[in-house]
GUVEX-287777 format. One record per residue (C-alpha): residue number from 1; residue in one letter; x, y negated, z. Coordinates in steps of 0.05 Angstrom, whole numbers. Each point is the difference from the previous one (the first is absolute). Layout:
<node num="NUM" residu="a" u="X" v="Y" w="Z"/>
...
# end
This chain:
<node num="1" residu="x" u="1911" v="599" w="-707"/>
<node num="2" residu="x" u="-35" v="39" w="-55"/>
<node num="3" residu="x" u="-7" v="-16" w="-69"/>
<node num="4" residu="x" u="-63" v="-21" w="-4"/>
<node num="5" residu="x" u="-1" v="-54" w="71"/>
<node num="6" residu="x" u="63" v="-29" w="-40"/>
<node num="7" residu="x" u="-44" v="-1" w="-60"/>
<node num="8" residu="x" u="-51" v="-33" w="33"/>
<node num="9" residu="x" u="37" v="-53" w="46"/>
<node num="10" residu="x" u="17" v="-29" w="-70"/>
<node num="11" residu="x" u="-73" v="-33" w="2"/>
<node num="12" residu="x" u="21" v="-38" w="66"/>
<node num="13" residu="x" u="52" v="-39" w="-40"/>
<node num="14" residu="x" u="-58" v="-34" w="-37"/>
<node num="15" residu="x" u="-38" v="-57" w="23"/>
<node num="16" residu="x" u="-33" v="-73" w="-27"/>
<node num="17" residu="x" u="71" v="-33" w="-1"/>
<node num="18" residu="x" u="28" v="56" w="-44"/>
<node num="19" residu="x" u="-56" v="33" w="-31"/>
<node num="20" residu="x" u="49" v="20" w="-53"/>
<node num="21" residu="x" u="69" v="44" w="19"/>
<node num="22" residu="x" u="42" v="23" w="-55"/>
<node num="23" residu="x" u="45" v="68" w="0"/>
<node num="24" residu="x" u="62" v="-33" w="17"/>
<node num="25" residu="x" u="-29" v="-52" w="51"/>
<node num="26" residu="x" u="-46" v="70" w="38"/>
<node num="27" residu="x" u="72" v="37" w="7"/>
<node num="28" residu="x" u="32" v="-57" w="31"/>
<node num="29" residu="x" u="-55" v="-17" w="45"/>
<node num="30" residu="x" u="-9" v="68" w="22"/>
<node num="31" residu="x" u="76" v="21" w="2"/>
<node num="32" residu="x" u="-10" v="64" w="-49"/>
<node num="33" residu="x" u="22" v="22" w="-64"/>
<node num="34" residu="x" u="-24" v="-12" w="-68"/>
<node num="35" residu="x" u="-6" v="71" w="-19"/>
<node num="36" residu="x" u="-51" v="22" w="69"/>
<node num="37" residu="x" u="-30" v="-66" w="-7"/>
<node num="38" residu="x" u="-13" v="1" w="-69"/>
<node num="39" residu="x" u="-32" v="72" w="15"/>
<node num="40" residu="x" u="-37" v="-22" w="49"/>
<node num="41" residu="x" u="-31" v="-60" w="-38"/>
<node num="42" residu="x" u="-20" v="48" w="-47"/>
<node num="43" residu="x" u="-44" v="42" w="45"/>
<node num="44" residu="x" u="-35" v="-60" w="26"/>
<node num="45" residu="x" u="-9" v="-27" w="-70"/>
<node num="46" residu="x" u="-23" v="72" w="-20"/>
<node num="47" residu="x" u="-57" v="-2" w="54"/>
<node num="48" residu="x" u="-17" v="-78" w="-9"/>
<node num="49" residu="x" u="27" v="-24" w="61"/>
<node num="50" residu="x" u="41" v="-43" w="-45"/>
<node num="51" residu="x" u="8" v="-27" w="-65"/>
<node num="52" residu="x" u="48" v="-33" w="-53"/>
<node num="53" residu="x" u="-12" v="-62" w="-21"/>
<node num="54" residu="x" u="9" v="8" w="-76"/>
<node num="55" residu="x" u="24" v="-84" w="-5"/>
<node num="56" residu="x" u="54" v="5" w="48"/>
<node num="57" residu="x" u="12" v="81" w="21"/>
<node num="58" residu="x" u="-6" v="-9" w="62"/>
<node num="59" residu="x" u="-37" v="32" w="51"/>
<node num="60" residu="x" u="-67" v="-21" w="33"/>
<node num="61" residu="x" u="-52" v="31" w="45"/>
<node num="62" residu="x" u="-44" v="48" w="-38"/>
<node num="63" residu="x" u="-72" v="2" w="-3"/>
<node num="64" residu="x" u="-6" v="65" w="53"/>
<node num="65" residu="x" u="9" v="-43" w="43"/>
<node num="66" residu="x" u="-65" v="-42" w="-3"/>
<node num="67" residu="x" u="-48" v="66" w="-2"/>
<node num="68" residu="x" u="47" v="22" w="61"/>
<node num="69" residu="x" u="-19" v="-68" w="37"/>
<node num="70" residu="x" u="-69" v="-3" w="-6"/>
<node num="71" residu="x" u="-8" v="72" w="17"/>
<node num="72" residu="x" u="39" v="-19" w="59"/>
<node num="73" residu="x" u="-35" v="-61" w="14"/>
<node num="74" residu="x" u="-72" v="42" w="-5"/>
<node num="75" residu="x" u="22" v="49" w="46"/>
<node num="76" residu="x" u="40" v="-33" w="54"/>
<node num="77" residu="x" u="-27" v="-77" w="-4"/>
<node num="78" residu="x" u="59" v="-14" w="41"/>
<node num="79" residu="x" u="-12" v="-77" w="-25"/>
<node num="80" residu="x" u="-76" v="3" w="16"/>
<node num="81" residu="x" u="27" v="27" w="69"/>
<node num="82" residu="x" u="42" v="-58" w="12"/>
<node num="83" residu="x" u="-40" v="-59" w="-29"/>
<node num="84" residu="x" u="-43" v="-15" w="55"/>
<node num="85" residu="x" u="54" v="2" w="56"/>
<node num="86" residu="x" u="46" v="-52" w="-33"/>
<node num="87" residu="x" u="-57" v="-44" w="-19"/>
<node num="88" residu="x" u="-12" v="-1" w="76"/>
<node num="89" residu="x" u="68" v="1" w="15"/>
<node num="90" residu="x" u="15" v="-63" w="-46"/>
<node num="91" residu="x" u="-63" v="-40" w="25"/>
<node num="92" residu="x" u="28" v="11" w="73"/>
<node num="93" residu="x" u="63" v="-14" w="-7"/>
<node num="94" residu="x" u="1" v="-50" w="-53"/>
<node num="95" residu="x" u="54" v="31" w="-35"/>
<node num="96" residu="x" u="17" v="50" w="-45"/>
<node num="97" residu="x" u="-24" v="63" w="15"/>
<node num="98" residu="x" u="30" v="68" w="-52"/>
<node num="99" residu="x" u="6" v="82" w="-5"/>
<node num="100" residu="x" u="53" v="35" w="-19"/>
<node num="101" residu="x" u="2" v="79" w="-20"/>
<node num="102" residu="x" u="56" v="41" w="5"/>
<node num="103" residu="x" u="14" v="53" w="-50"/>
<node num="104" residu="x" u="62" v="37" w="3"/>
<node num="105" residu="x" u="52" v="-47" w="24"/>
<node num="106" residu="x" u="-31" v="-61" w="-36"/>
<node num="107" residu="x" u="-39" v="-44" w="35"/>
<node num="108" residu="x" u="-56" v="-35" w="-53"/>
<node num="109" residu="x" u="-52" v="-59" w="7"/>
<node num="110" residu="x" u="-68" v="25" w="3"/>
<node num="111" residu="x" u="-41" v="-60" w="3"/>
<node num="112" residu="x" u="-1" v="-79" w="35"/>
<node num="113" residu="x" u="-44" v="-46" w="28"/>
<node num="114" residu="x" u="22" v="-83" w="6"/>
<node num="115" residu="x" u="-35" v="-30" w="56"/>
<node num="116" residu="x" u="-44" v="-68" w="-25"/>
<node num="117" residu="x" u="15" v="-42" w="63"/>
<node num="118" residu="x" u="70" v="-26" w="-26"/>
<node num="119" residu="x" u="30" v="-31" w="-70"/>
<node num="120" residu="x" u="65" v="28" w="12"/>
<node num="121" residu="x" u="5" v="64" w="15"/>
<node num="122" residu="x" u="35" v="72" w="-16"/>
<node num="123" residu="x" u="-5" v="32" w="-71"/>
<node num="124" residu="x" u="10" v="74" w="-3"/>
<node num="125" residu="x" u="41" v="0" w="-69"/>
<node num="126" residu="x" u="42" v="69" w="1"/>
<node num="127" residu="x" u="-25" v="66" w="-14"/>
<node num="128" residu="x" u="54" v="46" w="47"/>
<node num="129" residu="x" u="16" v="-28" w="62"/>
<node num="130" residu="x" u="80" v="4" w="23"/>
<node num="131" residu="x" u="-6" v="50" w="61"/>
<node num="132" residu="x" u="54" v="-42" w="34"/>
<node num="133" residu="x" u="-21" v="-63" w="-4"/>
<node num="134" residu="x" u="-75" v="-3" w="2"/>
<node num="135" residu="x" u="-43" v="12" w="67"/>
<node num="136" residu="x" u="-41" v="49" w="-39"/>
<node num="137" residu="x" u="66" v="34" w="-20"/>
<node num="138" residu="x" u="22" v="5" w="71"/>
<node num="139" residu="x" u="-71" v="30" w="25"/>
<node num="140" residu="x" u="17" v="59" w="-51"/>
<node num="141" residu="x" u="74" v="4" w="16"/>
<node num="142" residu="x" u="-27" v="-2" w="70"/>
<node num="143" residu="x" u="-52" v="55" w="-7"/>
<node num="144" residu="x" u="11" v="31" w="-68"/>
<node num="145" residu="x" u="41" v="63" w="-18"/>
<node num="146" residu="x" u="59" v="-1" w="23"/>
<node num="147" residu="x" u="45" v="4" w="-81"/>
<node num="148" residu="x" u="-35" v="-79" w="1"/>
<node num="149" residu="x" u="61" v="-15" w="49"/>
<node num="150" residu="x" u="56" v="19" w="-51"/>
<node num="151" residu="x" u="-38" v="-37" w="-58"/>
<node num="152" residu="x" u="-3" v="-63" w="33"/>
<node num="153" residu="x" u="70" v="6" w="19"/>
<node num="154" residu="x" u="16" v="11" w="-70"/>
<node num="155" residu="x" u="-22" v="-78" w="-18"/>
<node num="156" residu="x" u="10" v="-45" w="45"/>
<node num="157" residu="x" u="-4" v="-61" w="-45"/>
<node num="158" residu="x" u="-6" v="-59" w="35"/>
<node num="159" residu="x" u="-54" v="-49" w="-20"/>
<node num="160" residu="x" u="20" v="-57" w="54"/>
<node num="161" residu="x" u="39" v="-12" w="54"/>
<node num="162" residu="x" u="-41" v="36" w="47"/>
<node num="163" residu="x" u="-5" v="71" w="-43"/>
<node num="164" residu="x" u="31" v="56" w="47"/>
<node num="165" residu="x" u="57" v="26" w="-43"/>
<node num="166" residu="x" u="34" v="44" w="48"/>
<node num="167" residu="x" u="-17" v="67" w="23"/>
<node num="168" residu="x" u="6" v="-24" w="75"/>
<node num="169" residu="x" u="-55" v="-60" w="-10"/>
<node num="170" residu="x" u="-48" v="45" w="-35"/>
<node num="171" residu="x" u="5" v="61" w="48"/>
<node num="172" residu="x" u="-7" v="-64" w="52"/>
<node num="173" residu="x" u="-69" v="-22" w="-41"/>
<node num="174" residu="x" u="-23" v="78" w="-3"/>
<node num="175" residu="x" u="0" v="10" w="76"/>
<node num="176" residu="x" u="-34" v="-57" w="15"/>
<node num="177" residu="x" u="-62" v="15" w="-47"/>
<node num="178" residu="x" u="6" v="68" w="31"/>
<node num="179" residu="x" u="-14" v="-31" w="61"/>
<node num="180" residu="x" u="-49" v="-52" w="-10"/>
<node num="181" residu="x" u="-36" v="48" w="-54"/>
<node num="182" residu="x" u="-7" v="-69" w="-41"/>
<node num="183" residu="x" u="52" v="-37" w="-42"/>
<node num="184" residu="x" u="23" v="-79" w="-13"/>
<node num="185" residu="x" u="44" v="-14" w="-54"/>
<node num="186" residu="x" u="32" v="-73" w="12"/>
<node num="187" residu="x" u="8" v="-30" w="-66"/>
<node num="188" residu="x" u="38" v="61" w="-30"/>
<node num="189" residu="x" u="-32" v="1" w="-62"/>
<node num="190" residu="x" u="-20" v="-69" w="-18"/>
<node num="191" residu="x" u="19" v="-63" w="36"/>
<node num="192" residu="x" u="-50" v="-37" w="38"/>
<node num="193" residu="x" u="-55" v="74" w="-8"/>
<node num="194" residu="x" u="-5" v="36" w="72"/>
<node num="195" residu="x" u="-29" v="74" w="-12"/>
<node num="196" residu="x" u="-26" v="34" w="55"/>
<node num="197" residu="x" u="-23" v="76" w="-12"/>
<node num="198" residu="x" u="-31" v="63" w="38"/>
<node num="199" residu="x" u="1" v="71" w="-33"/>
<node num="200" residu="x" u="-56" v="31" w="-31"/>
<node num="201" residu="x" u="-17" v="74" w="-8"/>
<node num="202" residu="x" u="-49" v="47" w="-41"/>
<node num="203" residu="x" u="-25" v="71" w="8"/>
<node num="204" residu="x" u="57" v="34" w="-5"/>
<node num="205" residu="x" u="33" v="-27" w="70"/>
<node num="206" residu="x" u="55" v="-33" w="-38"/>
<node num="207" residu="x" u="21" v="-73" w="-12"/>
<node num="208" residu="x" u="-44" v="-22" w="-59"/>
<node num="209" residu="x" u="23" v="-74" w="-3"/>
<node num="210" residu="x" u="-6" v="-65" w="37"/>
<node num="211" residu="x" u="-41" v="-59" w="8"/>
<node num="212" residu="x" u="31" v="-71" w="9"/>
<node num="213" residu="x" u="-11" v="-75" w="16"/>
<node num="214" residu="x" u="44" v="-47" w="-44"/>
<node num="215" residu="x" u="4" v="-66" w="42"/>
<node num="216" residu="x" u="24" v="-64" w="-28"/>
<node num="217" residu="x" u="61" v="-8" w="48"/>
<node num="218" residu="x" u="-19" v="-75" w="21"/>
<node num="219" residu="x" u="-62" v="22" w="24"/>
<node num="220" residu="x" u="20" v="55" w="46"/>
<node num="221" residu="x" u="-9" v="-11" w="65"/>
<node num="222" residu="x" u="9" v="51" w="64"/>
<node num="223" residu="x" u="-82" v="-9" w="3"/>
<node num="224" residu="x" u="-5" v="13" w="-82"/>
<node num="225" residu="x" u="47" v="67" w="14"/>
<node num="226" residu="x" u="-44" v="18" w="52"/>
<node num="227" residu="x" u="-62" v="0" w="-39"/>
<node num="228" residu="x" u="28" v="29" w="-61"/>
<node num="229" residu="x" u="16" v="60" w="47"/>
<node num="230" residu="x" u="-66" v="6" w="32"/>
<node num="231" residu="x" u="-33" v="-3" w="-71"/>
<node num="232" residu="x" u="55" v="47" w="-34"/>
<node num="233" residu="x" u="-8" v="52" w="50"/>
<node num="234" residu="x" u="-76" v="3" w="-13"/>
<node num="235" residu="x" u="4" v="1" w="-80"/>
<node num="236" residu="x" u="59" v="58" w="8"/>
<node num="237" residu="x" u="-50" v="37" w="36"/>
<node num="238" residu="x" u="-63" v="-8" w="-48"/>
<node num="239" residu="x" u="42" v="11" w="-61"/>
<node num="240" residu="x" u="29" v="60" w="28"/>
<node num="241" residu="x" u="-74" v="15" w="14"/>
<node num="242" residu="x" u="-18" v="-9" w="-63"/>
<node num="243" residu="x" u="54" v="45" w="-29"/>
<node num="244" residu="x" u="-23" v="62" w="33"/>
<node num="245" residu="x" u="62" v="0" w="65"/>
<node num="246" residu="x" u="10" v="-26" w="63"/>
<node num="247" residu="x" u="52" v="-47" w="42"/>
<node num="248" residu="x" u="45" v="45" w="36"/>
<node num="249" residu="x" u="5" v="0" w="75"/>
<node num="250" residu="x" u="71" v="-19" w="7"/>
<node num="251" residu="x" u="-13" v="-59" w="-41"/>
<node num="252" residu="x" u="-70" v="-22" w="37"/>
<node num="253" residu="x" u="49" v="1" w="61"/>
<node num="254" residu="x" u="48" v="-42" w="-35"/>
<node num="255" residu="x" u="-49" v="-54" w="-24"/>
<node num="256" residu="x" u="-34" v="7" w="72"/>
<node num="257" residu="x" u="72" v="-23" w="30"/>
<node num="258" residu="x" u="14" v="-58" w="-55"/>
<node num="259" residu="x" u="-64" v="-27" w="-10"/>
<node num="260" residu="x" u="-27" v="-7" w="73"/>
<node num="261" residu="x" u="-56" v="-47" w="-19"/>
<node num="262" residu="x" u="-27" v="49" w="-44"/>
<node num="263" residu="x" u="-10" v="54" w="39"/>
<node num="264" residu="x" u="-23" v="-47" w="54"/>
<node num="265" residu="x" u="-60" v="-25" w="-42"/>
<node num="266" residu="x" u="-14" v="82" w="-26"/>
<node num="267" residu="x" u="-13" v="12" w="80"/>
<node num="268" residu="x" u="-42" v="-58" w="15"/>
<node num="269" residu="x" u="-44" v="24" w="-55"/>
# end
């Protein structure tokens, strides 16, 4: 790993819950030195990426970052891409319906959509989503590069009693999103939430992210599951529309196996 990507995977370490990090508190959580990561927070700080707040001394996103977002934002309206597909998806479903975006081996909330049909339902409330324990986690674990295998192996915390914690259960989980080219996380993450997911891609050819269903558990029904497939399939394949790429074959295949019904209602029409 060069100096600058471990420069820059400093900036994952930041989020709402700990918009603040301080020297010590960055070396333990990334398992480095003070000296290189000292001399790394220096670069960043150098370039605006990050700053010291001059009350406490530690360390908080800089202001780079916002002209680096909207630029991003104007240029590849990945949200704008996304919007109307979960809005759909949410209305259909009557759950809710979110994106995620991978970038390197982090997998980041892009945007959510809570359906209006039901008082109780699923609140998107994290900014990185556990790749071992989330169904959009195991869509990129499933189709993602390769390296995302090791990370996720790497922290298996376990967030309830049905969190796969071994190497065996999540290779087990892996295969079978392989094979279905869709994923269903049972209560991994949060008690009572079932996420269902399907992987997204963009123009390069490569995993960009995925979109999921969050279902309140007491409402999910084999007929529920089934429709959230049939509607997930079609908002993985507009978003990826929408971002410039295209579903590949293997995985059309896949969903064309899982979700018979599907496929059944794309022939009659």
């Amino acid at each position: 790993m060069s100096s600058a990507t471990k420069a820059l995977t400093l900036l994952s370490y930041f989020s709402t819950a700990r918009p603040e990090i301080g020297l010590s508190q960055l070396c333990r959580i990334a398992g480095r030195d003070k000296a290189t990561t000292y001399r790394h927070l220096q670069a960043l700080e150098l370039t605006g990426f990050i700053e010291q707040n001059p009350a406490t001394k530690q360390y908080r996103l800089g202001p780079a970052l916002m002209q680096l977002a909207q630029v991003r934002e104007a240029t590849v309206p990945r949200k704008d891409g996304a919007k109307t597909a979960l809005r759909t998806l949410a209305d259909r479903t009557g759950e809710t319906a979110h994106v995620t975006v991978l970038s390197g081996t982090t997998l980041y909330g892009l945007c959510d959509c809570e359906s209006p049909h039901h008082g109780t339902r699923a609140v998107i409330d994290i900014n990185t989503f556990p790749l071992h324990a989330t169904a959009s986690g195991l869509c990129a674990l499933a189709f993602g590069p390769s390296n995302l295998q090791s990370v996720a192996l790497g922290n298996l915390e376990e967030f309830t009693a049905n969190t796969p914690t071994t190497e065996a259960r999540l290779n087990r989980l892996i295969q079978e999103v392989s094979e279905a080219g869709i994923s269903h996380s049972d209560q991994c993450y949060e008690i009572e939430i079932q996420g269902i997911a399907a992987p997204i891609f963009d123009h390069t050819g490569h995993l960009a992210g995925a979109v999921a269903v969050a279902c309140v558990a007491s409402r999910f029904t084999p007929e529920l599951e089934q429709t959230i497939k049939t509607e997930l399939l079609t908002a993985a394949r507009d978003i990826t529309h929408n971002w410039g790429g295209a579903i590949p074959l293997s995985i059309e295949q896949a969903w064309a196996n899982s979700v018979p019904k599907l496929t059944a209602q794309e022939t009659a029409s």
